[in-house]
Each structure stands twice: as C-alpha cells, then as structure tokens.
N, C-alpha and C positions, 0 to 999 in steps of 0.2 A: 504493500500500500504506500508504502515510502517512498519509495522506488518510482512507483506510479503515479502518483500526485505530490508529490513534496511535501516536505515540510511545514510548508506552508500553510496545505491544507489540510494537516491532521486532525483537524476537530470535524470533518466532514468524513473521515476513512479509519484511522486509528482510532480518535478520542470515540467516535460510535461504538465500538467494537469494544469498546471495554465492559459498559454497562448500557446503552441506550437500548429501545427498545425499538421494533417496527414491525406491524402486519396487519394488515389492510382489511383483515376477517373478521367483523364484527363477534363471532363466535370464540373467537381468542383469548387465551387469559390476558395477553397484553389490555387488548380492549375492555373486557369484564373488569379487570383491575381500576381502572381510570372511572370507567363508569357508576361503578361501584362508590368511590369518594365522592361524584357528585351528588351520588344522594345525602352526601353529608352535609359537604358545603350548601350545596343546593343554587349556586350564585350563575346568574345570567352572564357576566363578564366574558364568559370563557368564548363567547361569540367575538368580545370585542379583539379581534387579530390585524395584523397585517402584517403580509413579508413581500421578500423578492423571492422571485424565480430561484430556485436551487439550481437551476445547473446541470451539467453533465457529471460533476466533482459531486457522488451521494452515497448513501446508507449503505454500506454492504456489497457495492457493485462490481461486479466479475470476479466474485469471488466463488468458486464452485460452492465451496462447503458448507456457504450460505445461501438459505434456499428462500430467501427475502428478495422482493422488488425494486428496481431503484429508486432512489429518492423522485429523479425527474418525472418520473410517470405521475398527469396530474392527480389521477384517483388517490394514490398512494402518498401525496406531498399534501394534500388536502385532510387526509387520515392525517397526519403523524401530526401536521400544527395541529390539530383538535386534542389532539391525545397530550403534546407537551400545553398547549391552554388548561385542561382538565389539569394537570400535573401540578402547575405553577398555581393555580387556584385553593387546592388543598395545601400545598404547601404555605400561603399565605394564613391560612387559620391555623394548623401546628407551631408557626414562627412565633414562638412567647419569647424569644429577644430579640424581636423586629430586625432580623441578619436582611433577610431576602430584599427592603429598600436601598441597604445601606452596599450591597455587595454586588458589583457590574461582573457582567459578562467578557471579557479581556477580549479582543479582536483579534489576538496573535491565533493564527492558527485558523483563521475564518471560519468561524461559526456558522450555521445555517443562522439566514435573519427572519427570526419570526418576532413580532412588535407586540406588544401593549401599549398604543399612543409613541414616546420617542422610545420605551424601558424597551430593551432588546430582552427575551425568554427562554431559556435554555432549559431542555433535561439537565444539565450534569450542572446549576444551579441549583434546581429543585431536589435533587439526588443529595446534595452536598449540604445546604441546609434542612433537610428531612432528617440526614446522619449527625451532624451537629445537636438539633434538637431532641432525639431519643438520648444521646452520649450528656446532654447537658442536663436534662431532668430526670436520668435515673441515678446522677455521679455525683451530680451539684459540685462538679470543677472548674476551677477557676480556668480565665481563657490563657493568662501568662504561662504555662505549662511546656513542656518538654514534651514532645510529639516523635513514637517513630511511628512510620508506617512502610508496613511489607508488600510490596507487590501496588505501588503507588502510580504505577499509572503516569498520564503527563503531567498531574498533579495538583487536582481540581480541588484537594481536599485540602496541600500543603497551601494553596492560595485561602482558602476561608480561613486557615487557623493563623497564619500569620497577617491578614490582616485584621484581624482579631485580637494579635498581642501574642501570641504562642512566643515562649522564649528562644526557643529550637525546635524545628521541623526537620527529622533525619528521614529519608528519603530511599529506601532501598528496593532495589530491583534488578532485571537482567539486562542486558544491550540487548536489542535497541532504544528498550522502551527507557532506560535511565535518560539516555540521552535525550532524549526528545524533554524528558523534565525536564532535565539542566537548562537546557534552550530556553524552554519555555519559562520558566520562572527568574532567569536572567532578563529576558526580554520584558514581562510585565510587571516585575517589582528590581529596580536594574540598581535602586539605592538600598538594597541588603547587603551583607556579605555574606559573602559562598565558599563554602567547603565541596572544590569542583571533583570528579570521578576521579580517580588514577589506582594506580596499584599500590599495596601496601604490605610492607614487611615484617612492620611490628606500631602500636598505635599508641606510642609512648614517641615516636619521632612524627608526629604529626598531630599529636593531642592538643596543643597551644594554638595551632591553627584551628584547628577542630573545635575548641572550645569558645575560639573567638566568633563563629563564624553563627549566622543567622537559620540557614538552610544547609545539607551538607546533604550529598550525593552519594551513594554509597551500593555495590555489589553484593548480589544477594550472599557470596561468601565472606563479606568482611564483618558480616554480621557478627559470626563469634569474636571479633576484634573491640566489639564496644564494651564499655563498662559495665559493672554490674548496679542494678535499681539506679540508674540515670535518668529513668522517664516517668510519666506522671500517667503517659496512656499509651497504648502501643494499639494500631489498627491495622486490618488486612478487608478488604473487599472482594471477594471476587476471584482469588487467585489461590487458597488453600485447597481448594476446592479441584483445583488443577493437580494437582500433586498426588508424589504416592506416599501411601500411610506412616513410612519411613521417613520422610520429608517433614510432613507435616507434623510429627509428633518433634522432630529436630527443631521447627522453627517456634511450635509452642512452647517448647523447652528453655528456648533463647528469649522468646518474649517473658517468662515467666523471671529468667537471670537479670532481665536488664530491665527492668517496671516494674516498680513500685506501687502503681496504682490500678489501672483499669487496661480493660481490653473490650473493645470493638469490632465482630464482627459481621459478615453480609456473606451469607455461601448460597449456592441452589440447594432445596429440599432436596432435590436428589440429582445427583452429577453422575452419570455414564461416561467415563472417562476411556475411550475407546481406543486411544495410544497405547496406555499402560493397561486397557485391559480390567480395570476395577469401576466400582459402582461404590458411590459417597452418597450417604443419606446424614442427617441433622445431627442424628445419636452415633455416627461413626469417629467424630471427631473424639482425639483422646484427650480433652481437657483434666488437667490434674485436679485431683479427685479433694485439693485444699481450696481452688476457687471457688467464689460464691456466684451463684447466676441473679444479675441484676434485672435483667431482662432479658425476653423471648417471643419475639412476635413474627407474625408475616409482614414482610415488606409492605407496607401500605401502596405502591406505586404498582407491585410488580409481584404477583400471588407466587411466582417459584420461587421466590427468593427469600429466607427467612435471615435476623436479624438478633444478637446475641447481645447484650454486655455482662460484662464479667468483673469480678472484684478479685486482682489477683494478693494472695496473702504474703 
C-alpha cells in the first residue's frame, strides 16, 4: 500500500487497515453496530455531512485478501460517511471531557474529507476518543502519565494523549509501520522531542536521550530493553490478537514488568489467524491471574470487537 500510494496517502490505504471499518450491506455487523447507537443518541445531525469526492486513492482497494469495495464506488462512499456521521455522533455523548471539540483531525496523511459544517470527521477520531473515554472512567488517570503502546499503528492514539499532557508516549512496533509513526508525529507535532528508531545494544547508553525525549520510537524487540514499572498505562489494539500464544503471553509478561498501573485492551471476539494456523477467542488470552479486570464490554462502534481494562498489580 506504501508502495502504491505513498506516504502521503496512508490515512486513505494503511491508516484504514488498521481499524476502520466498511460494507455497504445493510445486514452487516459493521452496519447493525452504528445503527444500533442511534437508537441511543437518537440525534438528526448525522444527516448534516458534506465531503469531496474520495478518489481513486480508497478503502481496501486491490487488495485480494480484502473482499471490501472501493471507496470510489458512489453507493459505497455514501454508506461509509453515514456510518462514520452515526460514529462521530455517539461519540459526542460518551465524551464526558469534551476531547472530541478540542482535538482536529491532522491533514498529514490525507484523510478522506467528510464535514460537519468546517469540523473535518474521522473514524480513527471517534475510535481514539471512545478509547480514551472507557481508559479515563474506569482508571480515573490523570492525563500527565507515561504511555507505552504495543502494536501502535501510525499513531492516532500517541496524538490524543500527548496533546492531552501525556508525559511520555513510547511507541512500539514493527517496520514499516514504526516508521510511518515517526513520520507522522514529527510532521504534526514537529515542536516535541523525539527518541527516533535505531538499533540498540544496551539502554543505559541511550537512557539520557531516552529520558529527555517526548515521544520515542521503539522495535517490537527493544521492548525487553525498557525499565521496569516506568509507565502508568501500557495499550495494545488490534495487534495481540495477530500473534501466536507464545508471543502474546511474552508481550503481557513485558507489559506487566514495565506498568505500574493499567492496561488497555481492543482484540476481535474471535480471531482465525490463518498464517499460524490458530483460532483466539476473548478467554484465550493468558492475563496473569494477579490483575484485576476493570472493565469488559463490546466495542460500542464495532460488535466483533471486545474491549478490556485491566488493573495490573
């Protein structure tokens, strides 16, 4: 997808791909899900839209392995603003600290533009304060906090908590996708300092930088390299749920060595992981059996997807 649209356009091919959702079948859980919250909110608004044309540059496109439509087909770009309007609309009444006025959509990476009046509206907006809001009213943590996150994506979530006051956002993951963070959060917050990717032989000759530094980039294997209880909340979205059981019990291991406080996470009810061969349901994960579950719901947005906090001891 890099390769094929740029960099440029990763919020249109990658950043979809991470978490966004699309299918045009009213009969869909994607659909049911959205619909579903209307009955809550109940609010007319979600009519009030407007965008541009998406483009040739869309959701999923020529990708075999997704069996999704392109963005540009009108049926299908007419579905999905309805579905991100419905999104952004619930997410407006769960925001009990008013994040969602206060926090813009960054243009790096071009966005699809879908409007509320000038407010540009994104899933991975609504996605990021929906996650903020369950992690702030079951933790009651403060925002100034130490933040790692596993499997972070280009970094939708390291943008809400630093501009929120996060003291540290550690950022870990694999090439490509590290990189594309780094990019991306140099380019829309360019007056932090940064702790950039490289290799590392021991973390006693780069702690000082490491220490001073805002944001810090980091490989999924430098992880056993950080301290022990240095963070206040460690998160994973989307990405344990990839892994084999060996992996994952490694990286809860490492989360539980290095936080102090809370964990966050977002897996599918049940993942067919068809590389390796194995099948993840909600109770496969091996959380040590000393944390406490703060919460456990289904994703409000998105019925496969269930949603954890944790009290690590």
């Amino acid at each position: 997808m890099l390769v094929k649209d740029g960099v440029d356009n990763f919020k249109r091919t990658l950043g979809h791909n991470y978490i966004n959702f699309l299918n045009k079948s009213p009969a869909s859980i994607h659909f049911k899900s959205q619909l579903d919250l209307w009955k809550i909110h109940g609010s007319t608004d979600v009519f009030q839209i407007d965008s541009d044309a998406p483009g040739s540059i869309g959701l999923k496109a020529d990708l075999e392995h997704f069996n999704t439509a392109k963005i540009d087909d009108p049926d299908t770009w007419n579905v999905y603003q309805f579905l991100v309007s419905l999104m952004w609309e619930y997410t407006i009444l769960i925001d009990e600290h008013k994040v969602l006025p206060r926090l813009l959509e960054p243009l790096y990476g071009n966005p699809l533009r879908i409007r509320r009046g000038p407010r540009l509206i994104t899933q991975d907006l609504s996605h990021s304060v929906s996650e903020y809001s369950l992690i702030k009213s079951k933790t009651g943590i403060q925002d100034n906090i130490r933040v790692l996150e596993i499997g972070s994506g280009y970094g939708r979530l390291a943008h809400l908590y630093k501009f929120l006051g996060a003291k540290k956002y550690v950022m870990v993951d694999i090439s490509p996708a590290i990189i594309v963070a780094q990019n991306y959060m140099h380019n829309i917050m360019p007056n932090l300092k940064y702790f950039d990717f490289r290799p590392i032989d021991n973390f006693e000759s780069v702690q000082q930088e490491f220490e001073q530094a805002d944001v810090c980039f980091m490989s999924a294997d430098q992880i056993s390299l950080l301290p022990d209880k240095y963070f206040d909340l460690a998160i994973n979205v989307c990405s344990l749920m990839e892994m084999k059981m060996e992996t994952i019990d490694y990286y809860l291991k490492q989360i539980g060595r290095t936080t102090t406080g809370y964990f966050y996470t977002k897996q599918w009810t049940h993942q067919n992981n068809l590389q390796d061969q194995i099948q993840l349901t909600k109770d496969d994960y091996p959380i040590p059996r000393d944390w406490t579950k703060l919460a456990d719901r289904v994703d409000p947005a998105f019925a496969r997807l269930f949603e954890q906090v944790w009290k690590i001891r």
